[in-house]
N, C-alpha and C positions, 0 to 999 in steps of 0.2 A: 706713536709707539713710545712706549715708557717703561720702566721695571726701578722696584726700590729706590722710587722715589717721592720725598714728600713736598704737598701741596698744602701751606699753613699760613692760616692768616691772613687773609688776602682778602681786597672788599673788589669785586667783581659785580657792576650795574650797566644798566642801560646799553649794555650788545645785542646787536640783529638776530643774532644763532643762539649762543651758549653762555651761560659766565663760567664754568669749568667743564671742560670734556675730554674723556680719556678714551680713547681709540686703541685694541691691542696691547691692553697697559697691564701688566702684571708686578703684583706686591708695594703697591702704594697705597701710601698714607694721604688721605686729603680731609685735612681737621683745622678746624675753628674761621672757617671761610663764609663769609657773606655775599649773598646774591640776591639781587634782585634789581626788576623788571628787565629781565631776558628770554626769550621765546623757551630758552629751557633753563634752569640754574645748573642743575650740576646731571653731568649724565656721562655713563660708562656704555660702549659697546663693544662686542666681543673682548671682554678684559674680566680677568680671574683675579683672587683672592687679594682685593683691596680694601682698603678702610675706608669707610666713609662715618667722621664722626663730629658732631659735637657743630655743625655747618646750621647757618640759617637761610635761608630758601622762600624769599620772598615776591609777591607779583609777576609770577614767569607766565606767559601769554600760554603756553603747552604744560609742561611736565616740572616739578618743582625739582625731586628727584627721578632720572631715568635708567632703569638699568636695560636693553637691549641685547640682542643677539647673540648669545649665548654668552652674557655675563652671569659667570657662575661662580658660585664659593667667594663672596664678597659677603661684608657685613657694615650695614647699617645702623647706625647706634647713636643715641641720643640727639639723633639733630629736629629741627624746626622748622616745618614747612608749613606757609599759607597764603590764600591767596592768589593760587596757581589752577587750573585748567584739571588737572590731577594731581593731587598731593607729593603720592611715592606712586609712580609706575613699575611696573617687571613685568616684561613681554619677552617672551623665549626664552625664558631664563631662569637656570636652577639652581636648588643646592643654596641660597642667601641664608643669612640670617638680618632678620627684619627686627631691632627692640632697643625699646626705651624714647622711640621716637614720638613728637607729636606732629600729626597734620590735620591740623584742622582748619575751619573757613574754605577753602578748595571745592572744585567742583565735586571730585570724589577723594576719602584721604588716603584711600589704598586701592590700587588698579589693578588686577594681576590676568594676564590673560595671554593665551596662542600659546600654547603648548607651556608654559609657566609653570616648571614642577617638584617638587621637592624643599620650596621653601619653607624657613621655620619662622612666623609669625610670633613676638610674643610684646606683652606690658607694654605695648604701643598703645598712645591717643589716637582716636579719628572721631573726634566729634563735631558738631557744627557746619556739616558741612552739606552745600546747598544740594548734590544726586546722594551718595552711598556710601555709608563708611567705609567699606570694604566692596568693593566689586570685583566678581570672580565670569571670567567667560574664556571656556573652552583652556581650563588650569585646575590640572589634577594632584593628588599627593601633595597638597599642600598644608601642614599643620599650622592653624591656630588656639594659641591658648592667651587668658589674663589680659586679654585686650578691652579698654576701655571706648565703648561705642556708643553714645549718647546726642541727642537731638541732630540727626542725619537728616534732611527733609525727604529724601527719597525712600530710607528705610536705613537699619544699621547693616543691612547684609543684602547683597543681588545676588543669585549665583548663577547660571546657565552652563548647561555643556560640563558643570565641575562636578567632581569628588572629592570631599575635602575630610579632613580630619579637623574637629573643634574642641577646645576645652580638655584636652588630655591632660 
């Protein structure tokens, strides 16, 4: 549990679980933090309107970024994830805003799935990356625009189960 407060700076490697995790955490900043090889680098659950910016997110065995359970109204912005399991995950979770980020090399650079709705996708990288730049299962109401998708071996786009909005 957390509120207004920030997480800066910080080099977070080689943990069993997490390099940063916020639980129930509302109105934090967590900017210019390094992580890698940890099962996840940075992930937020059930936690509202944080910052997540400017972090690099590297070798996590799971999720580079993870937002869960009804982490809602957060925003994602300019960080650097690769080499992760999933780039940027969001499962159960609305209302983000997703830009200016790159994930590329990962297995997928953006995850989004299980009831995942109202996210606004935009001017994010996901290239290079060995399944799907974007992978959408059973995640509705989602806009993407001005996203950069190039050489995905799986395809730049999966969708199942989704409705999405693109390129508006």
């Amino acid at each position: 549990y957390s509120s207004d407060s920030t997480i800066n700076n910080n080099q977070s490697d080689d943990n069993q679980t997490h390099g940063i995790s916020l639980s129930y955490a509302t109105n934090n900043s967590v900017t210019g933090n390094s992580c890698s090889d940890n099962n996840r680098g940075i992930e937020l659950s059930r936690s509202t309107n944080n910052l997540l910016k400017n972090n690099n997110v590297f070798l996590s065995v799971g999720e580079g970024i993870y937002l869960a359970n009804t982490s809602d109204n957060n925003i994602l912005e300019e960080n650097t994830v690769g080499f992760c399991d999933s780039g940027i995950e969001i499962y159960g979770s609305g209302t983000n805003q997703v830009f200016g980020n790159v994930s590329n090399l990962n297995g997928n650079g953006l995850y989004i799935w299980s009831g995942a709705a109202g996210n606004l996708v935009w001017d994010n990288e996901f290239n290079g990356n060995g399944d799907y730049g974007i992978y959408l299962y059973n995640a509705d109401d989602n806009t993407f625009y001005l996203n950069d998708l190039e050489l995905n071996t799986g395809g730049n786009v999966y969708s199942t189960g989704s409705t999405n909005t693109w390129n508006t």
